[in-house]
C-alpha angles and dihedrals in degrees: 000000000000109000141172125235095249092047087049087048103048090041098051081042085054095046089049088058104051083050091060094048100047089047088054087057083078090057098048094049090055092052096050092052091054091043084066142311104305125146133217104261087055100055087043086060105050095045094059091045082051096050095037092079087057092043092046092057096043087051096055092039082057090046097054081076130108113273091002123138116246105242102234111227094235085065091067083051110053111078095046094056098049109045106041134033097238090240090072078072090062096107133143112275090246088074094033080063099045087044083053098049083052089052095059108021096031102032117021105026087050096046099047091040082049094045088038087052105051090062090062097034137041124261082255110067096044095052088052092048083048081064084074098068092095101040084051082056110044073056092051098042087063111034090058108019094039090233119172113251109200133211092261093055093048091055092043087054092045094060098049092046091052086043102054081043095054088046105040091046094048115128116235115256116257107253114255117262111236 
C-alpha cells in the first residue's frame, strides 16, 4: 500500500486513537461495577444499544453510496431482543452514563479511528499500534482506578512500546534495482 506521509501520519495517529478508546473500555467497566451490581451481558447490552444510534447514522450515510445495500431496521434491533428482558436494562443512571461514556469513547470513536485508519495505513501497522491497548491500560488503570503497575508489567510495556515505535519509524526499504 503506497501512502503519503501525511496519509501514514494521520492513519497511525487514528489507530492510536481507537486504541485508546478500546483500552478505556477497562476502565469504564470497572467503574460501572462499582457504580452497582451489574453483570457483563448487561453492559454489553446497553452499550450497544448506546452505540447503535452512531453506527446507524454512519451506516446510512454508507449506504447513501453508489451499489451499496440499504441496513434494515430490524437489523439495529435483533440482538437486543433476543438476548435480555428489557427490564435487565433497568440500572441506576450512573451506569447508564458510564455505559454511555463505553459506547462513544470505547465503541464507536475506536472503530471508526481504526476503519478510518485502515484506508491511510496497511493492515500491518494497525494492527501493530493495536499492540499498545494493554500498555494504555495498564496507564489508565492506574491513572483512574490507582492500581498498582509492577516492575514486570513496566518492562513488558517497555518492550511493546520500543517495539510499535521501531516498527512505525521505520524507514521504507529502498525498492530493488532490476
Amino acid at each position: 500500500m503506497e501512502l503519503t506521509g501525511r496519509a501514514s501520519r494521520s492513519g497511525v495517529l487514528l489507530a492510536v486513537v481507537g486504541v485508546l478508546g478500546f483500552s478505556f473500555k477497562a476502565v469504564l467497566v470497572k467503574l460501572a461495577y462499582a457504580a452497582h451490581p451489574v453483570d457483563p451481558v448487561t453492559l454489553l447490552a446497553l452499550r450497544m444499544l448506546y452505540s447503535a444510534p452512531m453506527f446507524a447514522v454512519l451506516a446510512w450515510h454508507a449506504e447513501r453510496a453508489p451499489g451499496r445495500t440499504p441496513l434494515a431496521r430490524r437489523d439495529v434491533l435483533v440482538q437486543l431482543a433476543l438476548l435480555r428482558p428489557l427490564a435487565a436494562l433497568d440500572v441506576p443512571p450512573t451506569v447508564h452514563g458510564l455505559v454511555l461514556a463505553m459506547a462513544v469513547v470505547s465503541t464507536f470513536v475506536p472503530v471508526w479511528c481504526v476503519a478510518e485508519a485502515l484506508k491511510r495505513v496497511d493492515a500491518n501497522t494497525v494492527a501493530l499500534v493495536g499492540c499498545l491497548g494493554p500498555v494504555f491500560t495498564i496507564a489508565f488503570g492506574q491513572a483512574l482506578l490507582g492500581e498498582r503497575i509492577h516492575a514486570l508489567q513496566l518492562a513488558g510495556a517497555a518492550a511493546v512500546l520500543s517495539g510499535v515505535l521501531l516498527v512505525i519509524w521505520r524507514k521504507p526499504a529502498a525498492a530493488p534495482e532490476g
